[in-house]
Gaussian input, Z-matrix of N, CA and C with variables (Angstrom, degrees):
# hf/3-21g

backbone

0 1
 N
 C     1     B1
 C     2     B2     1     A1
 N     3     B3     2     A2     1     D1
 C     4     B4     3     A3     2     D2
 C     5     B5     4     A4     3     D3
 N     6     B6     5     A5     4     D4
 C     7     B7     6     A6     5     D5
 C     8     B8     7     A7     6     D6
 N     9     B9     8     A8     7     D7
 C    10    B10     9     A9     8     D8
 C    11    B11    10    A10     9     D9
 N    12    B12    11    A11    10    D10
 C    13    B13    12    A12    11    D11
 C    14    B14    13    A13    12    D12
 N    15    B15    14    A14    13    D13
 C    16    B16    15    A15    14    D14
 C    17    B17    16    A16    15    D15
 N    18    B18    17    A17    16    D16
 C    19    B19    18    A18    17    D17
 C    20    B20    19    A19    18    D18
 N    21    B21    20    A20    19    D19
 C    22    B22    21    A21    20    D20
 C    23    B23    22    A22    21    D21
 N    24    B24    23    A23    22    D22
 C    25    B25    24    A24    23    D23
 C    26    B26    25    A25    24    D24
 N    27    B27    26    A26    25    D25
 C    28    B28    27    A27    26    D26
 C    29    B29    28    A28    27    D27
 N    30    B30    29    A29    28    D28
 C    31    B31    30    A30    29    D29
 C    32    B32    31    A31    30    D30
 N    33    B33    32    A32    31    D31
 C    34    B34    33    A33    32    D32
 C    35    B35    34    A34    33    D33
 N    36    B36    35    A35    34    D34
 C    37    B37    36    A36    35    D35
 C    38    B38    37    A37    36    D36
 N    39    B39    38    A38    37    D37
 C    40    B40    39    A39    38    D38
 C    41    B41    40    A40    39    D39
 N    42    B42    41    A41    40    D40
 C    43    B43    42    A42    41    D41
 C    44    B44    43    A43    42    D42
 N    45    B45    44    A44    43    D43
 C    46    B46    45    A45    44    D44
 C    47    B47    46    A46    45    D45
 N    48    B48    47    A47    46    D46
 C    49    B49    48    A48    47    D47
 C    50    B50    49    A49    48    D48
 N    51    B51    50    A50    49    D49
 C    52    B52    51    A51    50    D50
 C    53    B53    52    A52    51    D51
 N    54    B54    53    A53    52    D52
 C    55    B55    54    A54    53    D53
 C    56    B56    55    A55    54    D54
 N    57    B57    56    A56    55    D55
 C    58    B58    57    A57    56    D56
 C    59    B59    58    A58    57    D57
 N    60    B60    59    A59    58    D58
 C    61    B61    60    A60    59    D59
 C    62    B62    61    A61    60    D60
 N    63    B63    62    A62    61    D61
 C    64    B64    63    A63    62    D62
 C    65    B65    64    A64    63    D63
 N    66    B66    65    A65    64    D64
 C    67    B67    66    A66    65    D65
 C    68    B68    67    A67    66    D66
 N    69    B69    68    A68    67    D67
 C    70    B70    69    A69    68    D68
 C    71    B71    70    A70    69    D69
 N    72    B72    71    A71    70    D70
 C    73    B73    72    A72    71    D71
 C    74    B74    73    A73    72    D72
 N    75    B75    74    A74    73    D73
 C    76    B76    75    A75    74    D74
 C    77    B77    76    A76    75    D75
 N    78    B78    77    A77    76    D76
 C    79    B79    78    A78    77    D77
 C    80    B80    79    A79    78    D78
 N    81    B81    80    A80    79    D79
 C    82    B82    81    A81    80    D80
 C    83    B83    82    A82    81    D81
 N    84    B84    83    A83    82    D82
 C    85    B85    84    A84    83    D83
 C    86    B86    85    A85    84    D84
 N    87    B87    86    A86    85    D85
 C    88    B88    87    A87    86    D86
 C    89    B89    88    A88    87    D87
 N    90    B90    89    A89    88    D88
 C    91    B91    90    A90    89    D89
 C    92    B92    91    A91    90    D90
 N    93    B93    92    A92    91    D91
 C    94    B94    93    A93    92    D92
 C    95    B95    94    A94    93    D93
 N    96    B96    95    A95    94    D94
 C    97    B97    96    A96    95    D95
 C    98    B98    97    A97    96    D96
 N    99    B99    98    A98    97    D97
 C   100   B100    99    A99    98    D98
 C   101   B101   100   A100    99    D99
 N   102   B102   101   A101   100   D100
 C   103   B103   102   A102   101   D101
 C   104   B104   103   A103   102   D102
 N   105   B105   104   A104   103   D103
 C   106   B106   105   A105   104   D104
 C   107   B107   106   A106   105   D105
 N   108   B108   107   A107   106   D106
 C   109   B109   108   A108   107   D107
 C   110   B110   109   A109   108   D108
 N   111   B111   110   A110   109   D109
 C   112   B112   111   A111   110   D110
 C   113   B113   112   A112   111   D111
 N   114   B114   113   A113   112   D112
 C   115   B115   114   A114   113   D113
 C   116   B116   115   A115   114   D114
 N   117   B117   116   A116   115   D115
 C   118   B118   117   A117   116   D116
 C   119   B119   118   A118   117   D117
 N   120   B120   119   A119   118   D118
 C   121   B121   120   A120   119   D119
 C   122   B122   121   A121   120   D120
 N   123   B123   122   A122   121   D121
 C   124   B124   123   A123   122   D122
 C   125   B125   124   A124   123   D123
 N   126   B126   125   A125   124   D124
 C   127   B127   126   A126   125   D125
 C   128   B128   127   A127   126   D126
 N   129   B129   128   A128   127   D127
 C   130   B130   129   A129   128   D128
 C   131   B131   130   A130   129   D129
 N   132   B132   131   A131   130   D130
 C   133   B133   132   A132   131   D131
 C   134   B134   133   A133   132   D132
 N   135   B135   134   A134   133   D133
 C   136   B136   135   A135   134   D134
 C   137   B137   136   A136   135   D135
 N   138   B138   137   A137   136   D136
 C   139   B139   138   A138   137   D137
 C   140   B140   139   A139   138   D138
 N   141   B141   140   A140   139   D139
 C   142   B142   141   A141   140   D140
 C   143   B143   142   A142   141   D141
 N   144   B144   143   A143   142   D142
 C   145   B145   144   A144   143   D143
 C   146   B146   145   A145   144   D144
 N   147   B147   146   A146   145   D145
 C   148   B148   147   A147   146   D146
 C   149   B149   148   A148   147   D147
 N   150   B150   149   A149   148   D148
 C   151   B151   150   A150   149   D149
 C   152   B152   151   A151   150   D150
 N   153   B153   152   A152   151   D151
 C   154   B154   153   A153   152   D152
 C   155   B155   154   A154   153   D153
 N   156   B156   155   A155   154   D154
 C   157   B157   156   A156   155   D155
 C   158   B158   157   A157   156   D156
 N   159   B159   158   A158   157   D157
 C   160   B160   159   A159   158   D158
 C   161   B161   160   A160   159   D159
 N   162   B162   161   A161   160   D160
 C   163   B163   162   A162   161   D161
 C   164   B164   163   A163   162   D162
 N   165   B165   164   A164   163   D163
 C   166   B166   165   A165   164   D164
 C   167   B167   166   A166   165   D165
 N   168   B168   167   A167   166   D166
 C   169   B169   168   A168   167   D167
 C   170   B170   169   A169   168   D168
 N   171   B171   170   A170   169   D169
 C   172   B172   171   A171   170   D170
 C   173   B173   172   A172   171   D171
 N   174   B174   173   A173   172   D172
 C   175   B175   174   A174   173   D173
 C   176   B176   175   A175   174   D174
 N   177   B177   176   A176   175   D175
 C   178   B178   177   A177   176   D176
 C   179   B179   178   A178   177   D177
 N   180   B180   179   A179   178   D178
 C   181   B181   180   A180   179   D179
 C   182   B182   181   A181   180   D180
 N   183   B183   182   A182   181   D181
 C   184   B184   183   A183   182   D182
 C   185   B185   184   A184   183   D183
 N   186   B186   185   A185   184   D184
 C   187   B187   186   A186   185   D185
 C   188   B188   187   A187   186   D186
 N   189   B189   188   A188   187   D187
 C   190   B190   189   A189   188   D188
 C   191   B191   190   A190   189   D189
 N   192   B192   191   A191   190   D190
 C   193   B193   192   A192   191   D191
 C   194   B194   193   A193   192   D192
 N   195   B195   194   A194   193   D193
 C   196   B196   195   A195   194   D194
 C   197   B197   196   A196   195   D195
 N   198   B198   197   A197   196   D196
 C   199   B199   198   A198   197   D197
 C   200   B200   199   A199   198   D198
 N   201   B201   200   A200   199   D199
 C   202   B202   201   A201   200   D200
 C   203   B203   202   A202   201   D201
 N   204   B204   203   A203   202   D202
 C   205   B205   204   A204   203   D203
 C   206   B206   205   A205   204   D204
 N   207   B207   206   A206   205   D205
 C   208   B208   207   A207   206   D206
 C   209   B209   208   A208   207   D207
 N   210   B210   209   A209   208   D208
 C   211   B211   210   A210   209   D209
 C   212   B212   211   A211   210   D210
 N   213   B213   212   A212   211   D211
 C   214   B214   213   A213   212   D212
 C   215   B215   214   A214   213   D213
 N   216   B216   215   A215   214   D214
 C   217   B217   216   A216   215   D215
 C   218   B218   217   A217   216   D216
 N   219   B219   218   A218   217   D217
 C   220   B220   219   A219   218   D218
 C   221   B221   220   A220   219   D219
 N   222   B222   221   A221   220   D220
 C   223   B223   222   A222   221   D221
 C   224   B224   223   A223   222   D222
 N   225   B225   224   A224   223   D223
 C   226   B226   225   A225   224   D224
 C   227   B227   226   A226   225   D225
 N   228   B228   227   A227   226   D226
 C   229   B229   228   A228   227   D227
 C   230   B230   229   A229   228   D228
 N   231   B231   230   A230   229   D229
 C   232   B232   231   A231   230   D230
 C   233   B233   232   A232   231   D231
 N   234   B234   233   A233   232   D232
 C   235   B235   234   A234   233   D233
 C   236   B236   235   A235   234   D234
 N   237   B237   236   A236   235   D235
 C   238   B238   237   A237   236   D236
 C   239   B239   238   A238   237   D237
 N   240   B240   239   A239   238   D238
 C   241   B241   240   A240   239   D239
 C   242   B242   241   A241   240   D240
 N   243   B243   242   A242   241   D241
 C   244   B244   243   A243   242   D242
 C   245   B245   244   A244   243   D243
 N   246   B246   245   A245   244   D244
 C   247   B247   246   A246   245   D245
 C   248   B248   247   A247   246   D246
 N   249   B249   248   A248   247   D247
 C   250   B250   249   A249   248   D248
 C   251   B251   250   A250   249   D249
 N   252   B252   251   A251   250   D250
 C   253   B253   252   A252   251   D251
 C   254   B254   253   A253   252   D252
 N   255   B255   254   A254   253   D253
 C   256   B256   255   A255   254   D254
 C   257   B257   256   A256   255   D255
 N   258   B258   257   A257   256   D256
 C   259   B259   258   A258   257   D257
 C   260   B260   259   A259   258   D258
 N   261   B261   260   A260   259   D259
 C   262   B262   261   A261   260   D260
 C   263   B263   262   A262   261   D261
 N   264   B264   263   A263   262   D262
 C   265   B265   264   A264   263   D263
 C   266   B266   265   A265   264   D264
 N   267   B267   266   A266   265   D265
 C   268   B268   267   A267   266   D266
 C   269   B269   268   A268   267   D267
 N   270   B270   269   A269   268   D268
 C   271   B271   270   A270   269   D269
 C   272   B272   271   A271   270   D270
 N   273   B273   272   A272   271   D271
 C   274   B274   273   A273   272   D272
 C   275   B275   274   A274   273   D273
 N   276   B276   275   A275   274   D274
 C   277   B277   276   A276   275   D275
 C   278   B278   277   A277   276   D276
 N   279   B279   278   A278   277   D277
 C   280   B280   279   A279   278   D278
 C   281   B281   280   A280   279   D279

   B1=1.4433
   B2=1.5375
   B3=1.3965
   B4=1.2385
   B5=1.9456
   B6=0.9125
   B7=1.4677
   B8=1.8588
   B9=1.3050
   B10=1.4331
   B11=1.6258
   B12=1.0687
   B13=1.8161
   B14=1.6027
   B15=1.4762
   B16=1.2940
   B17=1.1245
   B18=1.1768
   B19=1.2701
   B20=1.3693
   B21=1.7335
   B22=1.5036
   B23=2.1236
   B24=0.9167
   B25=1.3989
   B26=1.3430
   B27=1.1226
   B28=1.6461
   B29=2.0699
   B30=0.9988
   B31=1.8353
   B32=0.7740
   B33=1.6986
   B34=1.0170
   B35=2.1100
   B36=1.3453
   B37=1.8506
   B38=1.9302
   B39=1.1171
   B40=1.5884
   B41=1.5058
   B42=1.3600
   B43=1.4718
   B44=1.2095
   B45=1.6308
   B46=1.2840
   B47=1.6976
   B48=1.7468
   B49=1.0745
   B50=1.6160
   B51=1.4614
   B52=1.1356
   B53=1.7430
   B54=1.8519
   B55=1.3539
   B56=1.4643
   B57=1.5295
   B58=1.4181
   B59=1.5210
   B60=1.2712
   B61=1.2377
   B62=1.9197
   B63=1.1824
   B64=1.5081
   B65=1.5733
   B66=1.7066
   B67=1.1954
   B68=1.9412
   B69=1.3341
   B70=1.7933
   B71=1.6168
   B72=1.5213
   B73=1.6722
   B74=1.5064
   B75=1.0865
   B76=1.5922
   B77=1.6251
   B78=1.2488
   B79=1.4821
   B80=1.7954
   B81=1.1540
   B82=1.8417
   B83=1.3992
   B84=1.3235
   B85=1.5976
   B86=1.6498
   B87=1.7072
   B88=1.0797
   B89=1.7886
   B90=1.4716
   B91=1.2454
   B92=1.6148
   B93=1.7893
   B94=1.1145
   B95=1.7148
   B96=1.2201
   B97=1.6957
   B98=1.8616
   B99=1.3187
   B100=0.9925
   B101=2.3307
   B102=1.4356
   B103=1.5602
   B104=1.9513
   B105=1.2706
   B106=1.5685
   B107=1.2440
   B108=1.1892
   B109=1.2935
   B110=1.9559
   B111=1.5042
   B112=1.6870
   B113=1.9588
   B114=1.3713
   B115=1.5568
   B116=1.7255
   B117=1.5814
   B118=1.6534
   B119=1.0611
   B120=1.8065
   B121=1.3900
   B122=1.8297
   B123=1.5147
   B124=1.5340
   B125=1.7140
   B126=1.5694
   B127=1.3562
   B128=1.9319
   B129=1.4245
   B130=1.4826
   B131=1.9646
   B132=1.2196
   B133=1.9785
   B134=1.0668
   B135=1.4288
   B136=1.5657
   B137=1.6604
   B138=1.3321
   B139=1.4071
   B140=1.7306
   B141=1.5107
   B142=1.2891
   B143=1.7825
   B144=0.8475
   B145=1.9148
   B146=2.0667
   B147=1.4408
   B148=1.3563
   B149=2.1380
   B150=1.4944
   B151=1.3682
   B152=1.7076
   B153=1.4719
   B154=1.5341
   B155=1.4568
   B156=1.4900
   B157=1.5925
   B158=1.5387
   B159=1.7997
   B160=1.7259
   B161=1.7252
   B162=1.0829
   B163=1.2735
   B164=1.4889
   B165=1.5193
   B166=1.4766
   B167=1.4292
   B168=1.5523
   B169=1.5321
   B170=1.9589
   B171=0.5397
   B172=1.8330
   B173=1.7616
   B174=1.4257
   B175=1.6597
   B176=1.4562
   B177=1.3715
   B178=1.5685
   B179=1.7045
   B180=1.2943
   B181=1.8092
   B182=1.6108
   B183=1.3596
   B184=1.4636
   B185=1.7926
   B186=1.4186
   B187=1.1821
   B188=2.0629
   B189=1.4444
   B190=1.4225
   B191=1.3731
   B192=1.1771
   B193=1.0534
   B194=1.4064
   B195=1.4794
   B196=1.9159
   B197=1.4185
   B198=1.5040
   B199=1.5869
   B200=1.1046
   B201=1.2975
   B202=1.1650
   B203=1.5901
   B204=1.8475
   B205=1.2583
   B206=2.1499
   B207=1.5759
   B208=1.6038
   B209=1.9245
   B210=1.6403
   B211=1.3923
   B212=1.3810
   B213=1.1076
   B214=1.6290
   B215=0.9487
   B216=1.3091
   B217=1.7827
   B218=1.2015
   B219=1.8498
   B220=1.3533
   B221=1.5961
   B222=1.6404
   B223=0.9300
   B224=1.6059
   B225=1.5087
   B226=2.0725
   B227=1.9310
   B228=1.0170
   B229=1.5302
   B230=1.8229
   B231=1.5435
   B232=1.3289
   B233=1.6712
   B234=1.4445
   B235=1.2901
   B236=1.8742
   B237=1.1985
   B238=0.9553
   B239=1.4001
   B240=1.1773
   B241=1.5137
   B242=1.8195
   B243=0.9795
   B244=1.6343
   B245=1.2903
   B246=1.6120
   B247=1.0289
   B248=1.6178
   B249=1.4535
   B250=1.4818
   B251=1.7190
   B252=1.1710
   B253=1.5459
   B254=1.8267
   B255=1.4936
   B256=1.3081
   B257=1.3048
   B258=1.4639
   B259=1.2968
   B260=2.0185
   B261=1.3425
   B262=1.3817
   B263=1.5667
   B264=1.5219
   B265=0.9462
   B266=1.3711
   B267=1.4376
   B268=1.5798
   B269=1.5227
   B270=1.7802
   B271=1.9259
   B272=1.2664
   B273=1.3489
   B274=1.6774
   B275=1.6168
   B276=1.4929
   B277=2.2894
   B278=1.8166
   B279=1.0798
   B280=1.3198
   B281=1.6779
   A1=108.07
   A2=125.69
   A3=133.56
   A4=104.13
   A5=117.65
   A6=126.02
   A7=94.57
   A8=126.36
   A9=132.62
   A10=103.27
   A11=141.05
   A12=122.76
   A13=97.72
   A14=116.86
   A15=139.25
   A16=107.06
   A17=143.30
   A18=141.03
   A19=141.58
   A20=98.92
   A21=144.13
   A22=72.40
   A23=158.25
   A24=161.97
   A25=111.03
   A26=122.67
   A27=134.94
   A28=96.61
   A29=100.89
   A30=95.48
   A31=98.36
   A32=142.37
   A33=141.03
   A34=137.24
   A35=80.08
   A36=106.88
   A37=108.70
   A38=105.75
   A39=95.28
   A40=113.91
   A41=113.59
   A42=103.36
   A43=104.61
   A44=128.87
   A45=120.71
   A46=125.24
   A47=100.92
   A48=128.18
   A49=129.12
   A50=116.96
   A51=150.16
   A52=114.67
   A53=82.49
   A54=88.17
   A55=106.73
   A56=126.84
   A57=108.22
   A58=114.79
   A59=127.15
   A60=142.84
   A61=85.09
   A62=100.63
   A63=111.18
   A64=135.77
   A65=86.52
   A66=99.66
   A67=114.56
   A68=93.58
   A69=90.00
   A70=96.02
   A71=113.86
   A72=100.96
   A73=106.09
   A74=128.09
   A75=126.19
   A76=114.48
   A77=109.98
   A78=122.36
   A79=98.41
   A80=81.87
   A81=104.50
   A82=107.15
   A83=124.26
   A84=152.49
   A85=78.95
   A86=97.35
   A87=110.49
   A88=85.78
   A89=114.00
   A90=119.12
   A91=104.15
   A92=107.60
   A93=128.85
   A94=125.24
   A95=120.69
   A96=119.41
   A97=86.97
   A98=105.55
   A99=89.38
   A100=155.02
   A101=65.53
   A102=96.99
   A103=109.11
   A104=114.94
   A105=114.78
   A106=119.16
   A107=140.13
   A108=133.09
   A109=94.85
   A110=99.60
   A111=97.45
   A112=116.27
   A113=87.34
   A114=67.38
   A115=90.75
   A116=101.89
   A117=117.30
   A118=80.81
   A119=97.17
   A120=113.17
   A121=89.68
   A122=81.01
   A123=135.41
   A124=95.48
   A125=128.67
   A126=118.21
   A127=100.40
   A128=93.99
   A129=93.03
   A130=107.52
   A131=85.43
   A132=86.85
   A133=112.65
   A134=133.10
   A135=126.97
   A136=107.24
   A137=105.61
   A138=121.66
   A139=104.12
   A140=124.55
   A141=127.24
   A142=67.12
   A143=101.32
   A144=132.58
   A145=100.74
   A146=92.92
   A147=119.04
   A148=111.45
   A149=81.46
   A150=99.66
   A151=118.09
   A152=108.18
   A153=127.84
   A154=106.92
   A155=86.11
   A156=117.35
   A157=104.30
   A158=108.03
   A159=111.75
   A160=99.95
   A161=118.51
   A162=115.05
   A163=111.41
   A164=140.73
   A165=134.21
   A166=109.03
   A167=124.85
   A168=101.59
   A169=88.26
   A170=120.12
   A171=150.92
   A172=97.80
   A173=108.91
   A174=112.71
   A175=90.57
   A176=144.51
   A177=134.45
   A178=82.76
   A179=126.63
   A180=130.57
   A181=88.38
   A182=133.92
   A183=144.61
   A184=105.23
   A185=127.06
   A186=132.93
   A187=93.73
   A188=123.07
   A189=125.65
   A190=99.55
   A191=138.92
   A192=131.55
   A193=131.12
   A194=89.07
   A195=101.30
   A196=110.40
   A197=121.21
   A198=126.62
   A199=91.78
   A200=147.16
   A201=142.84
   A202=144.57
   A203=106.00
   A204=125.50
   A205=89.00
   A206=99.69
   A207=104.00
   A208=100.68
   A209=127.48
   A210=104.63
   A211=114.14
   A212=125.73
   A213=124.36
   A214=116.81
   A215=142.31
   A216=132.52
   A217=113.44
   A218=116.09
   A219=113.74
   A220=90.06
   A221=108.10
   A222=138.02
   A223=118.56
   A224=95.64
   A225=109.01
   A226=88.15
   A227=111.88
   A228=114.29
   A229=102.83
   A230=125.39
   A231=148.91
   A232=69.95
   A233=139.03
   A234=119.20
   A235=99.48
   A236=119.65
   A237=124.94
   A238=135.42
   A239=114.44
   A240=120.88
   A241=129.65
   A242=90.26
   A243=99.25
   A244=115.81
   A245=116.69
   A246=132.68
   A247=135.67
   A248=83.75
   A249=100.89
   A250=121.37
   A251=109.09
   A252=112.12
   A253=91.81
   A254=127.50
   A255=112.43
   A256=124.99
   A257=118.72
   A258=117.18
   A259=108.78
   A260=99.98
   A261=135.34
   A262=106.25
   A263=139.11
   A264=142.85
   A265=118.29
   A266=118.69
   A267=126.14
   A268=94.54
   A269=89.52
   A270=95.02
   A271=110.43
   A272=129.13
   A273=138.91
   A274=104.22
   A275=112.09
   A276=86.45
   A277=93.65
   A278=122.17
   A279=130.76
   A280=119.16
   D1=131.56
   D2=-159.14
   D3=-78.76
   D4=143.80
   D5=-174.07
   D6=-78.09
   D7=130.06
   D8=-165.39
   D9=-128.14
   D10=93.63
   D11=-179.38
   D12=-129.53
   D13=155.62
   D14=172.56
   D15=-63.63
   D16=141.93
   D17=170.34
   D18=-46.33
   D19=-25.35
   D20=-162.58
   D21=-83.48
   D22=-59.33
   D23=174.23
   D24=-36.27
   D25=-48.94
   D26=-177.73
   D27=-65.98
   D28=-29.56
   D29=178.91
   D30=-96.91
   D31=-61.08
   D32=-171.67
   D33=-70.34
   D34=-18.76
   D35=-177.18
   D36=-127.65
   D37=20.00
   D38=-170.95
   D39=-52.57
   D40=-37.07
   D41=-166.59
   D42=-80.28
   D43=-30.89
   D44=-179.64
   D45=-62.19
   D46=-18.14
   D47=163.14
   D48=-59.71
   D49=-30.28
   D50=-162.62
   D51=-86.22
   D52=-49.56
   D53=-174.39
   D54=-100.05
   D55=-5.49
   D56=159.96
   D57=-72.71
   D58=-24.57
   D59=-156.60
   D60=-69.21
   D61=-88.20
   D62=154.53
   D63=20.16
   D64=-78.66
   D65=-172.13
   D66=-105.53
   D67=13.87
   D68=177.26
   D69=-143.28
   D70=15.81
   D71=169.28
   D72=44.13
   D73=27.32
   D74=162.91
   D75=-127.78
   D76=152.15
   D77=-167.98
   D78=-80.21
   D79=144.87
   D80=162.57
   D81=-106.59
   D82=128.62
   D83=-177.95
   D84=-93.73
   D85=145.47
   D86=-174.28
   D87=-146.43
   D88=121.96
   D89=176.44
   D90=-108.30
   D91=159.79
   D92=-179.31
   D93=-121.54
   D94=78.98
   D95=-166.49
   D96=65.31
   D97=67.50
   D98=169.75
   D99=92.33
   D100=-50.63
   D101=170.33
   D102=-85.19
   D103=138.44
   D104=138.21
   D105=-17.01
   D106=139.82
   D107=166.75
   D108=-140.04
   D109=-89.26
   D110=-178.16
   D111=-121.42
   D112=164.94
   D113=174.43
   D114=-133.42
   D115=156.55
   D116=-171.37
   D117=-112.58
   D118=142.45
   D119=149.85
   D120=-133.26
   D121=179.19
   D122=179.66
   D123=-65.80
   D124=125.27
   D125=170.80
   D126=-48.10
   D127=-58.33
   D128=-165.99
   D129=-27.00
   D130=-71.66
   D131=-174.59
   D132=-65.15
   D133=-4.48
   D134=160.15
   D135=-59.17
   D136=-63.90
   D137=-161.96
   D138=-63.88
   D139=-9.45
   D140=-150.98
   D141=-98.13
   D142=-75.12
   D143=178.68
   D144=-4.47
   D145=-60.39
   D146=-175.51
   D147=-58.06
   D148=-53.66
   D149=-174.32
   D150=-74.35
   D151=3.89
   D152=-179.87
   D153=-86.34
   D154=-57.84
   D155=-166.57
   D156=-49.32
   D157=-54.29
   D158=-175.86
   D159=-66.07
   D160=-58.86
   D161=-169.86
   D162=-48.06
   D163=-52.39
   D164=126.92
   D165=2.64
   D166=-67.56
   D167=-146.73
   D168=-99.66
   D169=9.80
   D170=166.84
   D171=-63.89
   D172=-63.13
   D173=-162.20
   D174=-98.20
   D175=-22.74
   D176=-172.32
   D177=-73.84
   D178=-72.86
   D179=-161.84
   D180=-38.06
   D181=-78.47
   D182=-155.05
   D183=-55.78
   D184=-37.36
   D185=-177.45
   D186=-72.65
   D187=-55.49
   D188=-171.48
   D189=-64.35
   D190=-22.83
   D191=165.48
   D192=-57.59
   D193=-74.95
   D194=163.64
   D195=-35.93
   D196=-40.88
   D197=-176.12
   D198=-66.73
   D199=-65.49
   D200=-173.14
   D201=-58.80
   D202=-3.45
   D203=138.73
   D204=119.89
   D205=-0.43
   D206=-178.64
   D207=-51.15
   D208=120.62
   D209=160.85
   D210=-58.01
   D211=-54.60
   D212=-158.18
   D213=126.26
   D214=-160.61
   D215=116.84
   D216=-82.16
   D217=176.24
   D218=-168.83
   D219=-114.28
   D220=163.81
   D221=-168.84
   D222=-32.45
   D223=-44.13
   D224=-164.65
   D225=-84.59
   D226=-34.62
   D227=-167.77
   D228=-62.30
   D229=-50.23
   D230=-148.25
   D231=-97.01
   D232=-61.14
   D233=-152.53
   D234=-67.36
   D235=-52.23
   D236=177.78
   D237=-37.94
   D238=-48.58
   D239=145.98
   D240=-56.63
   D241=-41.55
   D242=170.51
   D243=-47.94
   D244=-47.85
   D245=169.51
   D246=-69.92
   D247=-24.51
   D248=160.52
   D249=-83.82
   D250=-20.78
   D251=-177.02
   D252=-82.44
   D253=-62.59
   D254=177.81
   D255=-39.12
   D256=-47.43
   D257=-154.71
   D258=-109.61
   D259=37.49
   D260=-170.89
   D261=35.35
   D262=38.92
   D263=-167.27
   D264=-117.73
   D265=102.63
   D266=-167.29
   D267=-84.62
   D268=128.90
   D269=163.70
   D270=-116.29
   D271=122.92
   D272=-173.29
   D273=-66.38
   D274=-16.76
   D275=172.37
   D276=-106.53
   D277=56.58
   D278=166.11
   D279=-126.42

């Protein structure tokens, strides 16, 4: 069930605001006379929020591609580097 408070709460309740935000990684809806107005989050679930969003526009570019006839690299090539970026080891046919 979505967290719902008056706005008159955000001045008056911020920290209690803070620390639900906090402690349940879910947004507080903040209404105005009624209406929607904003919703708070938690940096954490902002930044999670953010980091969804790129990875999204991450798989739309890689899907228009493939549509677009790009091979890619193959699997051992992409693993190989991967493995080279962890284990701080640059390979020159990568």
């Amino acid at each position: 069930m979505p967290e719902i408070r008056p706005i008159t709460d955000l001045r008056n309740n911020s920290a209690e605001i803070v620390e639900f935000c906090n402690a349940t990684q879910e947004p507080v809806f903040i209404t105005k006379n009624g209406v929607g107005e904003l919703a708070v989050l938690s940096m954490k679930s902002y930044e999670r929020m953010l980091e969804r969003l790129n990875l999204y526009a991450q798989l739309a570019e890689s899907e228009e591609q493939i549509m677009n006839g790009d091979d890619g690299v193959d699997f051992e090539t992409f693993a190989a580097g991967l493995r080279g970026a962890v284990h701080g080891v640059q390979d020159k046919n990568i």
